[in-house]
C-alpha positions as CSV (number, residue, x, y, z in Angstrom):
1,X,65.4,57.9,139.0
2,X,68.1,59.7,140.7
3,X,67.6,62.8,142.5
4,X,69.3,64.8,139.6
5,X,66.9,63.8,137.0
6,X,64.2,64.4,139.3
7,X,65.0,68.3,140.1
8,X,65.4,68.7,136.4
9,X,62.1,67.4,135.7
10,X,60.5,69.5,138.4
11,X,61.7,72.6,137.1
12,X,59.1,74.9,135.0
13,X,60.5,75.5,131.9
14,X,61.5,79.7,131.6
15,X,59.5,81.0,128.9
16,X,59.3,85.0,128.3
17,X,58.0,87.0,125.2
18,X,61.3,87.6,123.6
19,X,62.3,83.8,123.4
20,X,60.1,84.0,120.8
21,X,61.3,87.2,118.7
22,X,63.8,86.5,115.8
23,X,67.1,88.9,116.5
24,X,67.9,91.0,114.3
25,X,71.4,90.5,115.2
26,X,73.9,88.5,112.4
27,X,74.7,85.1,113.1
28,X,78.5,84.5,114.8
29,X,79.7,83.2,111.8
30,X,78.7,86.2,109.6
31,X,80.5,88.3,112.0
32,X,83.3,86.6,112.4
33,X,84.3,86.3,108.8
34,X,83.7,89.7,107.6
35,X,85.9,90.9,110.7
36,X,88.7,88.6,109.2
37,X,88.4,90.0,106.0
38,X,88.9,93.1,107.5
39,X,91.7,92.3,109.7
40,X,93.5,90.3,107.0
41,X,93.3,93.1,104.9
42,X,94.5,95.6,107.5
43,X,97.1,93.1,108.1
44,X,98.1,92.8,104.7
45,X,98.5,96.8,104.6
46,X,100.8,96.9,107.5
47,X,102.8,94.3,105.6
48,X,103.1,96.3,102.7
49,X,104.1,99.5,104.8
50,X,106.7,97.5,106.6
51,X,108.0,96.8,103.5
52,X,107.8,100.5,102.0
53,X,111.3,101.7,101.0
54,X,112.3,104.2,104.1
55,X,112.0,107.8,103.4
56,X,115.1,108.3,101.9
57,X,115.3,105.8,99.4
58,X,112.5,107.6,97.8
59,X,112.9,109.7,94.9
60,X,114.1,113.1,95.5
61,X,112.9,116.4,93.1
62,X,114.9,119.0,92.7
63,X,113.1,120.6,89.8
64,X,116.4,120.3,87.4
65,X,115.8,118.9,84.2
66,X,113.9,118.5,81.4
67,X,111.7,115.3,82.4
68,X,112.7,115.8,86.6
69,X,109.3,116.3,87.6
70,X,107.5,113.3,85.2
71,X,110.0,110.6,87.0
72,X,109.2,112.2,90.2
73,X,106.0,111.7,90.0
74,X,106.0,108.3,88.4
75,X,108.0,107.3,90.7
76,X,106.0,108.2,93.8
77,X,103.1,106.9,92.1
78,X,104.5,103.5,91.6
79,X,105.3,103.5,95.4
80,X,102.2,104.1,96.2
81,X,100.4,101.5,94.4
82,X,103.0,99.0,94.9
83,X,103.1,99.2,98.8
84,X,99.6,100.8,99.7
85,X,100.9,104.1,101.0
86,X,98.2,106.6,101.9
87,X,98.2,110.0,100.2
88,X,98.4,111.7,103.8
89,X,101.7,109.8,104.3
90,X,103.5,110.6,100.8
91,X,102.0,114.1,101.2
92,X,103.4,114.6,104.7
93,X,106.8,113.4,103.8
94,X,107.3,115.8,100.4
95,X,109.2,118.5,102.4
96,X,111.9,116.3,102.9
97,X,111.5,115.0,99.0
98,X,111.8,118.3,97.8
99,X,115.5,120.4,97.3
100,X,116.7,123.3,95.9
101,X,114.5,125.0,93.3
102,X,111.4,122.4,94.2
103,X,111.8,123.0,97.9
104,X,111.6,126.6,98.0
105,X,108.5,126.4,95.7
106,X,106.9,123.8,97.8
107,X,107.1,125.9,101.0
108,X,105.6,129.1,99.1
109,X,102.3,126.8,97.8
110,X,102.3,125.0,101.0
111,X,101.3,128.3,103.0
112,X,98.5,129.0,101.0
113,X,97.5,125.2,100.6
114,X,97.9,123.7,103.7
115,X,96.4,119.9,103.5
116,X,95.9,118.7,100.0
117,X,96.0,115.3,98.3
118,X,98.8,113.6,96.4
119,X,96.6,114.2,93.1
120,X,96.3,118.0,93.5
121,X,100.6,118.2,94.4
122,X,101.1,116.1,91.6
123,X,99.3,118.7,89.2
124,X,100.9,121.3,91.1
125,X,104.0,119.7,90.2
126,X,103.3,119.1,86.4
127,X,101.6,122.4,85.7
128,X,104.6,123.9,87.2
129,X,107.2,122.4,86.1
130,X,106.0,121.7,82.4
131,X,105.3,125.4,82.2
132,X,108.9,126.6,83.3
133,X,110.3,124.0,81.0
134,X,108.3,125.1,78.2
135,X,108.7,129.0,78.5
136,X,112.7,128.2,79.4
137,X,113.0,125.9,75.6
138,X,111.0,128.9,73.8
139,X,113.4,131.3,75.5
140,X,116.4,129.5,74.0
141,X,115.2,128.9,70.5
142,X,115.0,132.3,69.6
């Protein structure tokens, strides 16, 4: 036997209480994968946001026409769920969205309603625009 083997043999074997203990603690595998699903689908979101039209090839609302404010909306709404856009982005980028009528509108509601979801804007934007459009066609029948 060479001396290698022999020092091997002659040492005690290292034995403590919590060699014994199952961890808790998720196997590497387990770990791993659910951290590439995560990634890959961060990654995939990035992708999509690369890919988002830039800000002004998005729809602009002026607040003129009958229908103005339904394709607006549409519009962003298709964006949104075609390239994964988060409401705080599309909300943060409406100023510039905005013109004439709609803009001057959108900075009087934005001072009392500071941070607010794409949902409530796009109510905002229907109730408004529906009503003004409604009282405006009323206005002109008679």
């Amino acid at each position: 036997m060479d001396k290698i083997t022999e020092a091997n043999l002659n040492i005690p074997e290292l034995s403590t209480p919590f060699s014994h203990i199952r961890s808790p603690v998720k196997p590497k595998e387990e770990i791993t994968d659910s951290l590439t699903t995560y990634l890959s689908h961060q990654d995939n979101n990035q992708v999509l946001m690369k890919e988002a039209p830039q800000p002004k090839e998005w729809p602009m609302f002026t607040g003129k026409g009958e229908y103005d404010h339904i394709s607006f909306v549409k519009k962003i709404n298709m964006l949104q769920e075609d390239y994964s856009i988060p409401d705080e982005l599309i909300t943060t980028r409406l100023h510039s969205l905005f013109e004439k009528s709609a803009k001057r509108w959108s900075y009087g509601i934005r001072q009392t309603n500071v941070k607010n979801t794409w949902s409530w804007w796009k109510n905002e934007i229907i109730t408004k625009w529906e009503n003004d459009f409604l009282r405006y066609k009323i206005e002109n029948e008679f």
